[in-house]
C-alpha positions in Angstrom: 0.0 0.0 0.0 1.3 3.3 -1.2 0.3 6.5 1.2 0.2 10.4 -0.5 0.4 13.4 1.6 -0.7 16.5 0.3 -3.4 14.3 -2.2 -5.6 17.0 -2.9 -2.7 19.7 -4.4 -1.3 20.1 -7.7 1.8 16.8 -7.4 -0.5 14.6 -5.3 -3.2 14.4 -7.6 -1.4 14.3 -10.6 0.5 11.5 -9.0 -3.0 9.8 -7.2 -3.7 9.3 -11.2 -0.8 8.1 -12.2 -0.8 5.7 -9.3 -4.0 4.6 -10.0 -3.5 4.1 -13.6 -0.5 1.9 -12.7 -2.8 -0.5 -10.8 -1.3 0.7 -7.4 -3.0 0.4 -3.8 -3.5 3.7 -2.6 -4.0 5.9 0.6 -4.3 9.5 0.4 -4.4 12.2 3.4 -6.8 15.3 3.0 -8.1 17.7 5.4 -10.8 19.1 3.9 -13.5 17.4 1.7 -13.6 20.1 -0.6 -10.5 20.0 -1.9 -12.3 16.7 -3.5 -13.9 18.6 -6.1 -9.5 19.7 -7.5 -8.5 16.2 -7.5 -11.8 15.2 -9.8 -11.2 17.9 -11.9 -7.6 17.3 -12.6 -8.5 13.6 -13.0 -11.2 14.7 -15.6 -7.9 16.3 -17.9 -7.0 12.7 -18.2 -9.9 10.4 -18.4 -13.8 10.4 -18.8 -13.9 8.4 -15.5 -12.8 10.6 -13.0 -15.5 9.2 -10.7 -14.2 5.7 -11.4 -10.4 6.5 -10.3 -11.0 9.0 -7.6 -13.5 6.1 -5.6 -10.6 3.5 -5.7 -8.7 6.1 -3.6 -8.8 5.7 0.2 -8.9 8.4 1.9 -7.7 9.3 5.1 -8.4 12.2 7.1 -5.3 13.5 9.0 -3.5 16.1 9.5 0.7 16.6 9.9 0.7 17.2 13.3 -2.1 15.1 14.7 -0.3 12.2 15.8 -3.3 9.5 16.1 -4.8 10.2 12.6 -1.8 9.7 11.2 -1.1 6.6 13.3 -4.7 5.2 11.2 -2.7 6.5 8.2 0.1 4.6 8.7 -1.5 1.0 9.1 0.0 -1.6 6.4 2.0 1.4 4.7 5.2 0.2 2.5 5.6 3.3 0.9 5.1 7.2 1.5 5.1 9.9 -0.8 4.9 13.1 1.0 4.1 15.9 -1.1 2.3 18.1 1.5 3.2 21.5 2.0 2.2 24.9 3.3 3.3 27.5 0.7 4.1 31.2 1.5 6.8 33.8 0.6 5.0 36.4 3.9 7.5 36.6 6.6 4.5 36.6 8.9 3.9 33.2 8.1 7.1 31.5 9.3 5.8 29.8 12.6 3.2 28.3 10.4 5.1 27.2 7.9 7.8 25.8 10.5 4.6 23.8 12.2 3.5 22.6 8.7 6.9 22.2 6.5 9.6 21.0 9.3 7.5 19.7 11.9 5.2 17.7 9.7 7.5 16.2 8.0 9.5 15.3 11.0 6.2 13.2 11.9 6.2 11.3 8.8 9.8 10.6 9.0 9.1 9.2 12.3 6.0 7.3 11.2 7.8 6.1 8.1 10.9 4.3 11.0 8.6 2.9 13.3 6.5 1.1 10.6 9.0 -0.2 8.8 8.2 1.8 5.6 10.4 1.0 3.0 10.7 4.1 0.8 9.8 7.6 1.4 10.1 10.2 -1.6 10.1 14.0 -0.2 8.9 16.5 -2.8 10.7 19.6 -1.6 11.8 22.7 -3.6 14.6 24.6 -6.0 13.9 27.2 -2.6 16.1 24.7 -0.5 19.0 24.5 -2.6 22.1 26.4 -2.0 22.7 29.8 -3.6 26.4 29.9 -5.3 29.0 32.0 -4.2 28.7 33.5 -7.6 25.9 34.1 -9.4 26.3 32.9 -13.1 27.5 29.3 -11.6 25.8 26.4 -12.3 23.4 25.8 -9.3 23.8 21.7 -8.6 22.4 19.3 -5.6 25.8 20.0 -4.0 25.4 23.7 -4.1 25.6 24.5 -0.6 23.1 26.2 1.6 23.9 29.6 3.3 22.2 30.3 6.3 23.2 34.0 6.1 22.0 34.7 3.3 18.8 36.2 2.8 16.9 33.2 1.9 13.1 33.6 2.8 10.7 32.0 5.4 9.4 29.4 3.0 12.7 28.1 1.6 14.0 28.1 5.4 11.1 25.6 6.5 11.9 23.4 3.1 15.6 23.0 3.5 14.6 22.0 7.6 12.1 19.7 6.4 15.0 18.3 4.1 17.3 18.1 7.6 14.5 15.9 8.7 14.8 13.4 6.1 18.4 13.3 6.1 18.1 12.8 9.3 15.7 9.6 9.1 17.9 8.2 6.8 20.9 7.7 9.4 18.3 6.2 11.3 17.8 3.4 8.8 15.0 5.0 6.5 15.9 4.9 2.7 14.7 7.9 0.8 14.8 10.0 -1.9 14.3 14.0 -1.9 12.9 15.8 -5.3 13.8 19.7 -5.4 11.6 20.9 -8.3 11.3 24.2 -9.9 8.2 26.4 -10.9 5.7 23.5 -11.5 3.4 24.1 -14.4 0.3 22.1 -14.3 -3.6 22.2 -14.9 -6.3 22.1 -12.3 -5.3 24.6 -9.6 -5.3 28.5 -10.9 -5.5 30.5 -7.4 -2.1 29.5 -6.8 1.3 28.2 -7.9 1.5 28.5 -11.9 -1.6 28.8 -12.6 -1.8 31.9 -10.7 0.9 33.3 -12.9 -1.5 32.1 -16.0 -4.5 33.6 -14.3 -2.6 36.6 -13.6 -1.0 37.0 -17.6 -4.7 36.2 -19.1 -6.5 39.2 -17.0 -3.3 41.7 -17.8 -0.4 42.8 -16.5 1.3 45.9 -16.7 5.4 44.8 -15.8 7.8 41.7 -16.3 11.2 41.0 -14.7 14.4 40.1 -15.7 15.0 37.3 -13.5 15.3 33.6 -14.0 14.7 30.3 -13.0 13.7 26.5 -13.6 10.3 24.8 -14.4 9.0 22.0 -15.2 6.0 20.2 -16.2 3.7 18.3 -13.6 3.9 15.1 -15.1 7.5 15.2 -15.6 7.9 15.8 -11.5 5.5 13.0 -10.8 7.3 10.4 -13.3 11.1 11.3 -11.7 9.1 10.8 -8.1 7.3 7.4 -9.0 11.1 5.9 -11.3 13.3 7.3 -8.3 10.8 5.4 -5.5 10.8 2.1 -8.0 14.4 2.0 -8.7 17.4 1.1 -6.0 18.4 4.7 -5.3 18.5 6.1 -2.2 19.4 8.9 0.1 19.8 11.2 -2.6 18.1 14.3 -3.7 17.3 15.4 -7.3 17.2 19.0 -9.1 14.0 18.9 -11.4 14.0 21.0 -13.9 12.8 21.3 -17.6 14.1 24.4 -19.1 15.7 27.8 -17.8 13.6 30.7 -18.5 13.2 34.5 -17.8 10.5 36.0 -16.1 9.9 37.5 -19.4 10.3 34.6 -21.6 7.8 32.5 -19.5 5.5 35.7 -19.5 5.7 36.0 -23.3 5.2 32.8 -24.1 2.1 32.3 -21.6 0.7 35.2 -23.0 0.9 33.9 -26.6 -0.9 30.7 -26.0 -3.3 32.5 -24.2 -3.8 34.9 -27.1 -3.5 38.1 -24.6 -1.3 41.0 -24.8 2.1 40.5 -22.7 3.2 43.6 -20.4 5.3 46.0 -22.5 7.6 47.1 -19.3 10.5 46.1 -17.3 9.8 46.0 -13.6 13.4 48.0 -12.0 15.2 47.2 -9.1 13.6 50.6 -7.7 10.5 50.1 -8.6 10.4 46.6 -6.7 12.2 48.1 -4.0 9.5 50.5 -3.3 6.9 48.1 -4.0 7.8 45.2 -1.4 8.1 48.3 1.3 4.7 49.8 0.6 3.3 46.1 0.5 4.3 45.5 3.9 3.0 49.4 4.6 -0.9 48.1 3.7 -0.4 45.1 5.6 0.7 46.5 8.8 -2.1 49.1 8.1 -4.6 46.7 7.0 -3.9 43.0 8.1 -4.2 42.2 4.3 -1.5 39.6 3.4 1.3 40.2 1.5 1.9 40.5 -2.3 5.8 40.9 -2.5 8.5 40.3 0.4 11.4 41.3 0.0 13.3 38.2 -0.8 10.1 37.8 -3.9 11.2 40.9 -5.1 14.8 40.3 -5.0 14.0 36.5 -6.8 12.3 38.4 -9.5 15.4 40.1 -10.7 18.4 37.3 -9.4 19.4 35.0 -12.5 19.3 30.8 -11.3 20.9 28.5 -13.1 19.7 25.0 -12.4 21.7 21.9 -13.6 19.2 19.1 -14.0 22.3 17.2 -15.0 21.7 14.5 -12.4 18.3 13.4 -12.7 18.7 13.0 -16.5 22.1 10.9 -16.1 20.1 8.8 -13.0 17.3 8.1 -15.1 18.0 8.6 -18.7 14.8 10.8 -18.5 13.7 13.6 -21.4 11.6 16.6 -20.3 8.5 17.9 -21.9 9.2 21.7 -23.4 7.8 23.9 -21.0 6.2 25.8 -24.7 4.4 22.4 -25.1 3.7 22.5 -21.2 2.3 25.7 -21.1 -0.1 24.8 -24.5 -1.5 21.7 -22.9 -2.6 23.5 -19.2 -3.6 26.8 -21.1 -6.1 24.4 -22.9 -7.4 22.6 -19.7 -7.9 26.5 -18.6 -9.5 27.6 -21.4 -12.2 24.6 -21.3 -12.7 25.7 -17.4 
């Protein structure tokens, strides 16, 4: 029996499906039951039985940090992928996203040891990797992390949850930790990449010149399920498709989505003075934050992922992200 944390977001139910399709046993954790309604629709993408997969699930509800619903969870487990996360770039966040990212995954690590769980596969984040001493390096798995640098709340809590895995694993747990980038998927557009595509179709008025990595949903959950089925262990993988600016991935969202792209370049100033009066409103208003400082300074900082490993481990190709971006803009058009 296979358990999925985090069942109901954009990885887990990508993966429930490809699980399912594989004729696997499955257990899933949700909180809520209306986070049901995602996991159908992203099963409907796929197959005109989303009914059909979606009841062979069984579902669990539990929570990280509740200790006897994930004891229920655990029962006849032999392996765990733990995709659940609490993502957030506000700084006011942090003990929330300590309890959630570090703390709940120090549960399952401890769950995954005393039942004798064979595998566990972490989906963490390009967040948690190191930042090079200088900036157009190569960033690698071996890149090493700098706790002085200005790294924000949410990439702390990932590279601790990471701690807690390698730290299972010298306890006799074998386990393999995925770093992806910017994941571009359909089914979820309030957040994640499909905010960005929700965000490009109703206009935007700037772009950046920064860059990073994506990579396509189904590409993430393949790497997760070959890494969990082959005899690697306690190693951790870069996941990333392509490189891309801000600008090229804006351009090239807008185009499939047949919209006008923004015409100017976000400055360093102009950030600078945004992230301030953002945190302004919110200690004026409670609202929560837009753009931290560390999201501003992301937009313009160039990040060069080597996906070098993964692709020599598993002799894997990527999909394009243009051919990424073409299939989820057409799930978004049909919703």
């Amino acid at each position: 029996m296979i358990l999925v944390t985090g069942g109901t977001g954009l990885v887990g139910a990508h993966l429930l499906f490809k699980l399912l399709n594989d004729n696997q046993s499955v257990r899933a954790i949700y909180r809520t039951e209306k986070k049901f309604k995602t996991v159908k629709r992203i099963f409907s993408y796929y197959t005109k039985n989303p009914e059909v997969l979606f009841n062979k699930i069984d579902w669990v509800e539990a929570d990280l940090n509740d200790i006897p619903s994930l004891t229920e969870a655990f029962v006849g487990i032999d392996y765990v992928y733990h995709c659940a996360a609490f993502v957030s770039f506000e700084p006011n966040k942090f003990d929330l996203l300590q309890k959630t990212n570090i703390e709940g995954t120090a549960n399952i690590v401890n769950f995954c040891i005393a039942e004798n769980v064979k595998k566990l596969c972490y989906v963490s984040s390009i967040a948690a990797i190191g930042t090079p001493p200088i900036a157009t390096n190569q960033i690698t798995e071996d890149t090493e992390w700098n706790p002085e640098f200005d790294n924000s709340v949410y990439a702390i809590t990932k590279y601790g949850a990471e701690l807690e895995v390698w730290r299972g694993t010298q306890e006799g747990l074998d386990a393999v930790i995925v770093n992806p980038g910017i994941i571009i998927g359909p089914g979820i557009w309030n957040y994640g990449s499909g905010s960005l595509i929700t965000m490009v179709n109703k206009g935007m008025s700037y772009y950046t010149t920064g860059s990073t990595g994506y990579i396509d949903v189904n590409d993430v959950v393949n790497c997760m399920v070959q890494l969990l089925n082959s005899p690697i262990k306690n190693e951790r993988y870069i996941l990333t498709s392509e490189i891309l600016t801000f600008k090229d991935f804006i351009y090239k969202t807008a185009a499939h989505l047949d919209v006008t792209p923004p015409e100017k370049e976000a400055s360093t100033v102009l950030l600078a003075i945004g992230w301030r009066l953002d945190w302004l409103k919110h200690k004026l208003t409670g609202k929560r934050r837009i753009l931290s400082k560390q999201t501003a300074q992301s937009a313009l900082s160039t990040s060069q992922f080597s996906n070098t490993k993964i692709t020599a481990a598993l002799d894997y190709t990527f999909k394009t992200i243009d051919q990424s971006l073409k299939d989820t803009i057409a799930c978004f058009k049909k919703q």
